[in-house]
C-alpha positions as a printed NumPy array, in Angstrom:
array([[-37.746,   2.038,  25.059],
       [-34.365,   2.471,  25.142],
       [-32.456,   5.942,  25.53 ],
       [-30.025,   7.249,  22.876],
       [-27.5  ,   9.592,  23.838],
       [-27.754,  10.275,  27.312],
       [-24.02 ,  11.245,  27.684],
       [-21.822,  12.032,  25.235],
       [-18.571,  11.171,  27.208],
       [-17.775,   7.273,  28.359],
       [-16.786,   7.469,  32.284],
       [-15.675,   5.53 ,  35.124],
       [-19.246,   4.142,  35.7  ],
       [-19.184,   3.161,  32.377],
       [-15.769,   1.196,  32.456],
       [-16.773,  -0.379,  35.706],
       [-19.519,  -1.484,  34.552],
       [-17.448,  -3.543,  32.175],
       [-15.127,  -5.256,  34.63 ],
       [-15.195,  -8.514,  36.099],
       [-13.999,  -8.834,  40.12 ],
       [-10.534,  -9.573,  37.92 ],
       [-10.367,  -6.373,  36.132],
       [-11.54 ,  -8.095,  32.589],
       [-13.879,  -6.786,  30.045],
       [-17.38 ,  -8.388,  30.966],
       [-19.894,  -9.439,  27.995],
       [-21.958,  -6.416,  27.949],
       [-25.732,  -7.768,  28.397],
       [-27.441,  -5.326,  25.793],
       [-30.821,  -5.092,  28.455],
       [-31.677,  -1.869,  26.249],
       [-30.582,  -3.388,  22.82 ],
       [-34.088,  -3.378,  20.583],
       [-35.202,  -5.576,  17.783],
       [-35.302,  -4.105,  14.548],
       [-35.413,  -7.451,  12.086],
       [-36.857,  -5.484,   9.228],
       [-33.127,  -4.656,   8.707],
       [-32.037,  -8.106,   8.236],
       [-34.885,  -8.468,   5.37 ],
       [-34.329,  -5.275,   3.536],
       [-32.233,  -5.448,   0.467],
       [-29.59 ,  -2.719,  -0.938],
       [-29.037,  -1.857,  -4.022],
       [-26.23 ,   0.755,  -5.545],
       [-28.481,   4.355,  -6.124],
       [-27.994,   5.77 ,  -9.835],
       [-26.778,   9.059,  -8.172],
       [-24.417,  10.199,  -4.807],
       [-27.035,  11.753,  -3.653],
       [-30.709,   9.786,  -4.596],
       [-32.004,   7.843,  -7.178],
       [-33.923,   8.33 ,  -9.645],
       [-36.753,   5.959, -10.427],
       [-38.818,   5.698, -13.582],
       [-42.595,   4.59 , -12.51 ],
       [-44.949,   3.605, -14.834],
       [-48.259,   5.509, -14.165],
       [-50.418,   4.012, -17.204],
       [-50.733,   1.528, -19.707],
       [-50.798,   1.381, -23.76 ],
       [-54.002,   1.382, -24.666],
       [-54.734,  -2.086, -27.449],
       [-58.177,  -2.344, -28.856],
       [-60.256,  -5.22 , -30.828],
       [-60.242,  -4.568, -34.661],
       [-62.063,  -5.371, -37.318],
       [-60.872,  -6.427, -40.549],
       [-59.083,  -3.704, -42.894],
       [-59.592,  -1.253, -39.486],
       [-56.477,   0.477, -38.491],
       [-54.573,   0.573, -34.533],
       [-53.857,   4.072, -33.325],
       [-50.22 ,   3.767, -32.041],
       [-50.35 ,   4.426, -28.062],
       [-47.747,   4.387, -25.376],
       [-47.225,   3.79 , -21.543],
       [-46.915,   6.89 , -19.503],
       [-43.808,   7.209, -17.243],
       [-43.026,   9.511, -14.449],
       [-39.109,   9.69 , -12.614],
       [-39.142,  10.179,  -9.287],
       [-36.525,  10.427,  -6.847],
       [-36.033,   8.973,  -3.519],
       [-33.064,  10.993,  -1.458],
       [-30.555,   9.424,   0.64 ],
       [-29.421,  10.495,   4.023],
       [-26.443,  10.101,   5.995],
       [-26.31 ,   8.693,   9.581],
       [-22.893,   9.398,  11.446],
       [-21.983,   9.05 ,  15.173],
       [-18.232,   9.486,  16.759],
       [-16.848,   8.149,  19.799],
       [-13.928,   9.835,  22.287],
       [-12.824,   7.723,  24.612],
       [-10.392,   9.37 ,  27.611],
       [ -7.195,   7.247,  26.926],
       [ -7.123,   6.934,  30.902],
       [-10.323,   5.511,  31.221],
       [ -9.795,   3.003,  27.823],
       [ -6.253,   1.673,  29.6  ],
       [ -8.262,   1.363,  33.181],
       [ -9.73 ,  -1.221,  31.006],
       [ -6.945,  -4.092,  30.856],
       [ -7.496,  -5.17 ,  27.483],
       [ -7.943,  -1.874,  25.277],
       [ -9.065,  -3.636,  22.337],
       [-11.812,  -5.853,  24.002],
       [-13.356,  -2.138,  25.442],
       [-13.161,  -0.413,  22.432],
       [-14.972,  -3.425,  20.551],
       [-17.681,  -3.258,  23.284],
       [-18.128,   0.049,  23.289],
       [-18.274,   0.097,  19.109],
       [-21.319,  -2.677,  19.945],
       [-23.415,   0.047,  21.676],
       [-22.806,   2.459,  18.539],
       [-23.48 ,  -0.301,  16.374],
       [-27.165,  -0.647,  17.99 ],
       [-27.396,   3.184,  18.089],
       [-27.31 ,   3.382,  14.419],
       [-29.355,   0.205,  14.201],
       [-32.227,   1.783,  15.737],
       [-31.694,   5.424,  14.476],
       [-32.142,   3.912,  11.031],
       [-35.098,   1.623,  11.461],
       [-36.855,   4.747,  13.484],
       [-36.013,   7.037,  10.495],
       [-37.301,   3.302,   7.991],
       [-40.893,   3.78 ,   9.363],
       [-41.338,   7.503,  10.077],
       [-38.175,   9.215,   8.453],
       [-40.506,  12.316,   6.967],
       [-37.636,  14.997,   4.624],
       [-40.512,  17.792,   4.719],
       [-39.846,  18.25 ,   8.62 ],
       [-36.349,  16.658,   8.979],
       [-34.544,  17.4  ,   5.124],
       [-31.303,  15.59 ,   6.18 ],
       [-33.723,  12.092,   6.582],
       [-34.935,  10.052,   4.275],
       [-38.509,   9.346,   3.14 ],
       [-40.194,   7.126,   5.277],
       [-43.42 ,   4.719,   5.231],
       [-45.427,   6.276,   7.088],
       [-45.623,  10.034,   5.436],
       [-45.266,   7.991,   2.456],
       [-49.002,   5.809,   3.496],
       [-50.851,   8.207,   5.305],
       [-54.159,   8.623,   4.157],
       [-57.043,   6.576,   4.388],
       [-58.868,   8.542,   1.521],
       [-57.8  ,  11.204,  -1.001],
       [-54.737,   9.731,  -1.943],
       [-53.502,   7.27 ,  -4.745],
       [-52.137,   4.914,  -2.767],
       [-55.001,   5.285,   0.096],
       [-56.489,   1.409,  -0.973],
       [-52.998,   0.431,   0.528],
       [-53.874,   1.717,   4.142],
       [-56.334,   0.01 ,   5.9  ],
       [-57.912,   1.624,   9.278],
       [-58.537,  -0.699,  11.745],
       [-60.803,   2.063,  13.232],
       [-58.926,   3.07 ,  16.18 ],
       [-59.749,   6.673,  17.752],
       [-57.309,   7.072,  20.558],
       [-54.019,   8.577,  21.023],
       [-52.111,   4.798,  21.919],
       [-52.289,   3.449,  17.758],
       [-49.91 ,   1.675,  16.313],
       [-49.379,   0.544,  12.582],
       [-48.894,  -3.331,  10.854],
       [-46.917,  -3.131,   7.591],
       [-46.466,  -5.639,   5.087],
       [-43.921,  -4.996,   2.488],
       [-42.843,  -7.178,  -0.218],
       [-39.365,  -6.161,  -0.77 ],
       [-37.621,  -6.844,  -4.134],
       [-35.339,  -5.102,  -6.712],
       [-38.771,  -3.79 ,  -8.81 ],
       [-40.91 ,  -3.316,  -5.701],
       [-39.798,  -1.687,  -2.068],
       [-35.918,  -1.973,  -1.649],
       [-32.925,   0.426,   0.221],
       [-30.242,   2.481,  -1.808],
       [-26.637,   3.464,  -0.826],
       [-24.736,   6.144,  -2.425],
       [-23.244,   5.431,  -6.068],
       [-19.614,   4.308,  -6.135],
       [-19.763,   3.523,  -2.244],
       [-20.025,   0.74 ,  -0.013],
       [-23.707,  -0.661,   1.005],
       [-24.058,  -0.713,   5.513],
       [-22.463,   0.733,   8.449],
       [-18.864,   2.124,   7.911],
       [-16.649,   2.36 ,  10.814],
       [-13.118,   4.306,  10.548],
       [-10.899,   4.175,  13.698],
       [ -9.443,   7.55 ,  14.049],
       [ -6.83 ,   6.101,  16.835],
       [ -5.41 ,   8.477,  19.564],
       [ -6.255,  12.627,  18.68 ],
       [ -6.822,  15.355,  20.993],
       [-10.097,  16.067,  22.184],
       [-11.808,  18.912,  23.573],
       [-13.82 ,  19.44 ,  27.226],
       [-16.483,  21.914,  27.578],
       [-13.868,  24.233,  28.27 ],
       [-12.324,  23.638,  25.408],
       [ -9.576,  22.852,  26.922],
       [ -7.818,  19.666,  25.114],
       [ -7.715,  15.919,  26.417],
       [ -6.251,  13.263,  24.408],
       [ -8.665,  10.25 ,  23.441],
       [ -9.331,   7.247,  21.13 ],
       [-11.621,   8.386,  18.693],
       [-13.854,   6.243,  16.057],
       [-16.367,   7.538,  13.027],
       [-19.264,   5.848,  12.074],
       [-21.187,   6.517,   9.146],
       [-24.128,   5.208,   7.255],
       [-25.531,   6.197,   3.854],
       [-28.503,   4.512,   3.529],
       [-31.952,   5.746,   1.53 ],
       [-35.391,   3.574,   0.697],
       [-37.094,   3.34 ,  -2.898],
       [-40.497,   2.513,  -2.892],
       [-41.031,   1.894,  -6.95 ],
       [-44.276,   0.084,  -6.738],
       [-46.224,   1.594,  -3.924],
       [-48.955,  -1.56 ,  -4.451],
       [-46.321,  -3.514,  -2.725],
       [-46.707,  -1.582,   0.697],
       [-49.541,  -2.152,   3.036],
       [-50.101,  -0.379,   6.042],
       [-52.726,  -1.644,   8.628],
       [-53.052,   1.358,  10.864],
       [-55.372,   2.694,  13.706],
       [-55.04 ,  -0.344,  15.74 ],
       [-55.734,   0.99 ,  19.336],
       [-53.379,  -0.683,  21.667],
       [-54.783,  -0.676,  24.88 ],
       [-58.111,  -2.477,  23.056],
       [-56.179,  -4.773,  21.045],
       [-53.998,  -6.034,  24.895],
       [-57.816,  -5.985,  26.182],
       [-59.446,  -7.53 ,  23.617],
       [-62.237,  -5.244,  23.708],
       [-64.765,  -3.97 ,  21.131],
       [-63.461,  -5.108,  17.399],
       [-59.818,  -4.09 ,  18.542],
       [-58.572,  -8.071,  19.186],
       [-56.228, -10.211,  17.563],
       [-58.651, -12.242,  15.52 ],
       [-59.921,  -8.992,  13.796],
       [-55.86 ,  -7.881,  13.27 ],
       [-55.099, -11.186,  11.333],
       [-58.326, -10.344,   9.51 ],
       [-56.794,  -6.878,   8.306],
       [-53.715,  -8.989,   7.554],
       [-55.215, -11.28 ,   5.444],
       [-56.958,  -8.281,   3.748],
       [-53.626,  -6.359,   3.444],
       [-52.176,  -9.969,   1.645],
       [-54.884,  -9.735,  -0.851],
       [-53.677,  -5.864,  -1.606],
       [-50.238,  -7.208,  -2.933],
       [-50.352,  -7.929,  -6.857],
       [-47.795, -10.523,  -7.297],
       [-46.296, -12.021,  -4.256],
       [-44.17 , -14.388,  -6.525],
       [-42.7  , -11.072,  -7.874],
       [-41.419, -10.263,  -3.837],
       [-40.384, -11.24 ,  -0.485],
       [-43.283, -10.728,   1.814],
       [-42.631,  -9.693,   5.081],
       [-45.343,  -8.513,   8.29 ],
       [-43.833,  -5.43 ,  10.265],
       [-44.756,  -5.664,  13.633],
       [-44.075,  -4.071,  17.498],
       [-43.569,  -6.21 ,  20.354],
       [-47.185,  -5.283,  21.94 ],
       [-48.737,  -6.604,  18.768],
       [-46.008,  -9.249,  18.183],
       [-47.087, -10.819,  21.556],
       [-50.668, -10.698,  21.076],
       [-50.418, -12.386,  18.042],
       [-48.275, -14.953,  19.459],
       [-50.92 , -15.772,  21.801],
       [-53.842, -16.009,  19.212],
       [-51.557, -18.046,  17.743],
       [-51.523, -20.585,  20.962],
       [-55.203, -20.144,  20.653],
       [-55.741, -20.817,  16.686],
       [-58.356, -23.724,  16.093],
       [-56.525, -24.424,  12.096],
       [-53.233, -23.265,  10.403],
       [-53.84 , -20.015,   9.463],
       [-51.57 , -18.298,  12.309],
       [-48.68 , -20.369,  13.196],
       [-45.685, -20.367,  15.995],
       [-42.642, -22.34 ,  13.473],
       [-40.242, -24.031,  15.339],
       [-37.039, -24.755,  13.316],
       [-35.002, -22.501,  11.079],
       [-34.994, -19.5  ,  11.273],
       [-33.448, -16.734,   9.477],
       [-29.907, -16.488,  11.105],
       [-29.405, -19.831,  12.733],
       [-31.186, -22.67 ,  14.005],
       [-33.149, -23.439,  16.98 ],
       [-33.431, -27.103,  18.9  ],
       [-35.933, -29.466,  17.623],
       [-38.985, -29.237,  19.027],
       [-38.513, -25.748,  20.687],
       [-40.099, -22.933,  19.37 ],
       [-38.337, -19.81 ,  17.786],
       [-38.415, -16.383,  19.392],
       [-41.761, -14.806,  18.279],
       [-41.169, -16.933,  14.791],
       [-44.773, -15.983,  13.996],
       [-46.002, -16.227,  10.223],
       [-49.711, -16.215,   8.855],
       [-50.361, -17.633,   5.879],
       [-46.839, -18.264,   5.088],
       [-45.692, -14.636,   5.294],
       [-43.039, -14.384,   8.655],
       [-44.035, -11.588,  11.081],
       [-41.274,  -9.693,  12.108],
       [-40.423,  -7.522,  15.433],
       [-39.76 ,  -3.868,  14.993],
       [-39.654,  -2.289,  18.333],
       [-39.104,   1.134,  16.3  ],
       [-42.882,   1.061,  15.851],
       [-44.5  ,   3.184,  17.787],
       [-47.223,   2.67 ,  20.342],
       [-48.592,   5.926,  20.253],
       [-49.2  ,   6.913,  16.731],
       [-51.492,   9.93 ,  15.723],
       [-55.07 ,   8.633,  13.785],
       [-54.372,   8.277,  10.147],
       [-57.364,  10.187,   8.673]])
């Protein structure tokens, strides 16, 4: 998995690195760089409030009755409740030593390179915080699935998780959400701008350790960015899978029983017309599903070759992990863990 962070300051290494033998900015080859589609699915809408919005959720039905003739209809009504779903705010700077930028050659070809390794920063920060973001232990997140779907029993929405009965402490989680504007969908602020803002801050005076003062280039990235889950029906988690069984295929931890849960966790959804579909994924259980899918005997689980999502691919060649069942695409999110507690 790849390391965020591990030095707040870009150095020499770092600008070598990005040099041909001619002193030229090299195409970075992102090796750590993760895949975190479920952003590319996700829709944004504008929150009712700066700071959250506030959702009205219908939590029963009017009640209508058979009648006789001259028999009267008690009036009834739905019952509502409002909840609110918080947004947080994501923000990273850069400082760049204006000695080490010009060692560069082309200052505005390093800069953009270095704002693609911020850009993947924040890609991944938000997608970890998408899945697990939990506001009771971490107040400046946002709500998350997981804390969100975390009971197998007890709770109302605990028909939406099914257990596929690992006991170990290597689990990992399936989701299917069916994203749309009255389902499962992101916020950003009110009166702002949806995604990833970037201000360049140009030349300012930094500070070492010391505090002593260095002058550098200096960018700002921010990110407002919250998730509404107004219908919880349209969020299935298929959790407990034990990966070290399911790579082994041993006991009922395999691939055939996973697509199993996944068909189960299809039938969970209410109204797929009334959403865009979508399996969640890791790369471990990606690949093992890519393989059943080599394996399948009729078109239930299928490799697609063709379009895909942002682009094409030859004819006859088959897209990168392009999996679907049933018509639903599976998507790789390498945010999901491999080592997820037993949901209980």
């Amino acid at each position: 998995m790849a390391s965020l962070g591990q030095s707040g300051k870009v150095t020499l290494v770092d600008v070598a690195k990005t040099l041909d033998p001619q002193g030229n900015t090299l195409d970075v080859a992102e090796l750590l760089n993760q895949s975190n589609e479920v952003l590319l699915d996700m829709p944004f809408y504008e929150a009712n409030s700066v700071t959250g919005h506030l959702s009205g959720i219908r939590t029963g039905l009017p009640t209508a009755i058979w009648r006789q003739m001259y028999q009267g209809v008690p009036a009834s009504k739905s019952v509502r409740e409002n909840v609110t779903d918080s947004l947080g705010m994501l923000e990273a700077r850069s400082e760049v030593d204006v000695e080490i930028a010009k060692l560069s050659n082309n200052l505005a070809s390093f800069r953009l390179s270095e704002a693609d390794s911020f850009i993947e920063a924040m890609n991944q920060t938000m997608a970890q915080a998408l899945f697990y973001g939990n506001t009771a232990v971490n107040p400046e997140q946002f709500m998350g699935l997981a804390p969100r779907f975390s009971a197998i029993s007890g709770a109302a929405n605990a028909q939406n998780v099914l257990s596929q009965a690992g006991a170990g402490a290597d689990n990992t989680s399936v989701w299917l959400v069916g994203w749309g504007q009255n389902t499962v969908f992101g916020i950003y602020p009110k009166g702002s701008k949806a995604g990833l803002e970037h201000q360049d801050l140009g030349e300012i005076d930094a500070f070492d350790a010391s505090n002593n003062r260095f002058r550098a280039y200096a960018d700002l990235w921010k990110w407002k960015c919250g998730l509404v889950v107004k219908d919880w029906r349209y969020v299935v988690r298929i959790c407990n899978i034990d990966v070290s069984d399911l790579i082994g295929s041993t006991g009922s931890q395999n691939a055939q029983q996973l697509i199993k849960g996944m068909i189960a966790s299809m039938a969970n959804i209410p109204a797929m017309g009334r959403c865009t579909p979508v399996f969640y994924a890791n790369r471990t259980v990606k690949k093992m599903l890519s393989i059943q899918a080599l394996d399948k005997s009729q078109n239930v689980l299928a490799l697609q070759p063709g379009v895909q999502q942002l682009g094409t691919v030859a004819p006859g060649s088959v897209a990168q992990g392009n999996v679907s069942l049933l018509g639903v695409p599976v998507r790789t999110v390498d945010r999901i863990l491999n080592s997820e507690a037993v949901v209980a």
